[in-house]
C-alpha positions in Angstrom: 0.0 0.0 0.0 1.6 3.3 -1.1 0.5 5.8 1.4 1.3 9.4 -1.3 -1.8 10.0 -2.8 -0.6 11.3 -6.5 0.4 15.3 -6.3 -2.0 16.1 -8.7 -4.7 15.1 -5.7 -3.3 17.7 -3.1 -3.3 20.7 -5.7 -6.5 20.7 -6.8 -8.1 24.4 -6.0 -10.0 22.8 -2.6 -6.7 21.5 -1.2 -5.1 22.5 1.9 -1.6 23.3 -0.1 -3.2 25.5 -2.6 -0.2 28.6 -2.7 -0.3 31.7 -1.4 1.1 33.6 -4.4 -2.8 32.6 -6.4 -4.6 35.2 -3.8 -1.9 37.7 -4.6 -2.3 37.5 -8.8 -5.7 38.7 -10.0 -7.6 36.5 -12.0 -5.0 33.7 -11.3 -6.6 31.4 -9.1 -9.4 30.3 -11.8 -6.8 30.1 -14.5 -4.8 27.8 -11.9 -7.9 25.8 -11.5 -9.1 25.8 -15.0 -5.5 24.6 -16.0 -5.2 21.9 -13.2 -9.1 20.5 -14.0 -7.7 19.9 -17.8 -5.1 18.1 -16.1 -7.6 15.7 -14.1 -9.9 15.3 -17.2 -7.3 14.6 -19.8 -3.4 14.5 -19.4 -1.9 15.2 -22.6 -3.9 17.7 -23.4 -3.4 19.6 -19.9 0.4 19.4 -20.3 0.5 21.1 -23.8 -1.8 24.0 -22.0 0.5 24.3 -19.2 3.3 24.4 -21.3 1.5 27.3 -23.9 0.6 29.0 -21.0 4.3 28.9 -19.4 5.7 29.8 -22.8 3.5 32.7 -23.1 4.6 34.4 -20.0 2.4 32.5 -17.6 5.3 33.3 -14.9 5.0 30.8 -11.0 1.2 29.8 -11.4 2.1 28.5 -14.7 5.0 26.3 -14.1 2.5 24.9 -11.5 0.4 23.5 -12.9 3.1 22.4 -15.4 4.6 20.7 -12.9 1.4 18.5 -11.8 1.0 17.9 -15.2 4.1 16.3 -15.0 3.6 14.2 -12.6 0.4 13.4 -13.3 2.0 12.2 -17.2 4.5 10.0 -15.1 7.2 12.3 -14.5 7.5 13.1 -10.6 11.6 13.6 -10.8 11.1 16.5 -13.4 8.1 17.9 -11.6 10.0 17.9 -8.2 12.8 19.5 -9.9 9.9 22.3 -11.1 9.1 22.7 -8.2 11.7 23.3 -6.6 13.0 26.0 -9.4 9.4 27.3 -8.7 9.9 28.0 -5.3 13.2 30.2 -5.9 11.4 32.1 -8.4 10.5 35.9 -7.7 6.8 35.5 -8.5 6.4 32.7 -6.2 5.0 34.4 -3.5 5.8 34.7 0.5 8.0 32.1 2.6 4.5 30.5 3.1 4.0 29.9 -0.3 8.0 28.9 -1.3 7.4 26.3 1.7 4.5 24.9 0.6 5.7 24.1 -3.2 9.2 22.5 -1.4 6.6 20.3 0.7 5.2 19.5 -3.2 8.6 18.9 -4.1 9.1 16.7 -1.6 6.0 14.8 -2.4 7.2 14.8 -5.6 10.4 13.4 -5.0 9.0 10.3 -3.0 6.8 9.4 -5.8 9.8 9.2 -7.6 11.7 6.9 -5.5 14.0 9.3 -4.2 13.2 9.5 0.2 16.2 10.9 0.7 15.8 13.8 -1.7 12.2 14.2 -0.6 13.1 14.3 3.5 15.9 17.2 2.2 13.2 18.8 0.8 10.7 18.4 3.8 13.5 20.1 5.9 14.2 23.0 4.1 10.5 23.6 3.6 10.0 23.2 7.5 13.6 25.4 8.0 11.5 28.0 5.2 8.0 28.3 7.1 8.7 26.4 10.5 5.2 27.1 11.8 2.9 25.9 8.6 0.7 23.0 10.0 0.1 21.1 7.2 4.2 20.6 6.6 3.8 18.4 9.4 1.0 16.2 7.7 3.1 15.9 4.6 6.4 14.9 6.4 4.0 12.2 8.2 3.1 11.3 5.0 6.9 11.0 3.9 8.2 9.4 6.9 5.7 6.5 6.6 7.1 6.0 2.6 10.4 5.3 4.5 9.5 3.6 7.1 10.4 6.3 9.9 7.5 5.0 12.5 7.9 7.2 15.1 9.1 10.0 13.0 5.5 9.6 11.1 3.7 9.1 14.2 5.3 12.8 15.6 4.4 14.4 12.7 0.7 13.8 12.7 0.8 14.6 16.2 2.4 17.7 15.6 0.3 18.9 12.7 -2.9 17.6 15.2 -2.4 19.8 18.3 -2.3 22.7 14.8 -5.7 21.9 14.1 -4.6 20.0 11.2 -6.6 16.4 10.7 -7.8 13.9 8.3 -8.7 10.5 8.1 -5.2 9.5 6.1 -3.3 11.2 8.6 -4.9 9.0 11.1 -4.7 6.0 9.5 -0.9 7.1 8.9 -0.5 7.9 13.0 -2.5 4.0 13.2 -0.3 2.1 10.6 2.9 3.8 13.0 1.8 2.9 16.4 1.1 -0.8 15.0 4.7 -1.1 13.7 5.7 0.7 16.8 4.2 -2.1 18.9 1.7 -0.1 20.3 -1.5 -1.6 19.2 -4.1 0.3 22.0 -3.4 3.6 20.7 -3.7 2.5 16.9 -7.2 1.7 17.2 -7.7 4.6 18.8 -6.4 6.5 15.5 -8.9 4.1 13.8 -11.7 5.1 15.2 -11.0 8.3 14.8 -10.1 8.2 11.0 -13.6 6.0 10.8 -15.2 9.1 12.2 -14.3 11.4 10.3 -14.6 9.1 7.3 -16.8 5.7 7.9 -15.8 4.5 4.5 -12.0 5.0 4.3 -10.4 1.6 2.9 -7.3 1.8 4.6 -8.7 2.3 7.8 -10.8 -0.3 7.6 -8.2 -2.7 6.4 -6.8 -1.9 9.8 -9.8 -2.2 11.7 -9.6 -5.6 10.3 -5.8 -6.4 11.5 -6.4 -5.2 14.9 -9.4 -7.6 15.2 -7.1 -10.4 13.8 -4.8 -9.2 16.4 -7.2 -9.4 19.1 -8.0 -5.9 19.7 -11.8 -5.4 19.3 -13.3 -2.2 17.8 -16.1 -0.8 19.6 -17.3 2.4 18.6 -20.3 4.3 16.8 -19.0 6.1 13.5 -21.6 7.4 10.6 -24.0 4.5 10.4 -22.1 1.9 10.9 -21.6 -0.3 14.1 -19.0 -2.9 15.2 -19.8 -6.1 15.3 
């Protein structure tokens, strides 16, 4: 089970890591969103409108949605790389905004392969904007790639007391405490993940483990109840 959901995913106009610099260009943000939607719907033809709109002068928002479109053709190394040139650009925005496109970078990088290049990434977006919540979620999201257990588990804890939850980063924190040992307090991140969403695959696939493990699940989420 890969636990990076494709970048393409977390850039979408709704997402939490949409950048800064869109609220600062008028009439940018629905260009962004118009470009990245041609993307989702069909691949080639989004990457050859990110690319006209680059050429023509389309500046940081541009090379965005280039970058997705990279990614989303099977590309993450050269759409990490974009990103990261993105982020040292002059239109790119504030330190919030440079910080959030190194933590797509990163993301970018794992799909690739490359967890080293991806935890450098993580750091220097963290180093960048040290007090962004949702940088925590993605290093969870990158330490559990690796294999970094606790390192994982901190991180949704971290980006938790922010405010910052979902039901992945739960069943992220669950997947950790089980490898960690610490069975208990993974169906505890169960639950929690089934709360917020009753239907979520991976965390019912774990619901499933801890019951095989002897751990029973009993709790009320959305309208389901354990047996």
């Amino acid at each position: 089970m890969t636990i990076l959901l494709p970048l393409a995913f977390m850039l979408t106009p709704e997402a939490t890591l949409l950048p800064a610099y869109l609220d600062q260009i008028g009439g940018t943000t629905e260009r962004f969103a118009e470009c990245v939607k041609l993307v989702a719907e069909d691949v080639p033809s989004g990457r050859r409108a990110a690319e006209s709109w680059a050429s023509g002068g389309g500046g940081a928002p541009a090379l965005h949605c280039l970058a997705i479109a990279d990614l989303a053709a099977g590309f993450p190394k050269l759409a990490a790389i974009r990103l990261t040139e993105i982020a040292e650009r002059r239109d790119a925005g504030d330190q919030r905004s440079r910080a959030r496109l190194l933590a797509e970078a990163a993301l970018a990088w794992a799909e690739a392969g490359d967890l080293q290049q991806a935890e450098k990434s993580m750091k220097a977006a963290k180093a960048m904007a040290p007090v962004l919540p949702e940088l925590d979620f993605v290093a969870a999201r990158i330490y559990a790639e690796g294999g970094e257990w606790q390192a994982a588990a901190d991180a949704v804890t971290a980006a938790e007391k922010a405010g910052v939850t979902s039901a992945e980063a739960y069943v992220i924190r669950a997947r950790a405490r089980r490898a960690l040992g610490k069975d208990i307090e993974a169906a505890d991140d169960v639950v929690a993940a089934l709360t917020i969403d009753p239907y979520d695959i991976d965390a019912l696939t774990l619901r499933g483990e801890l019951r095989q493990a002897g751990i029973e699940i009993e709790a009320y989420y959305g309208d389901e109840k354990s047996e």
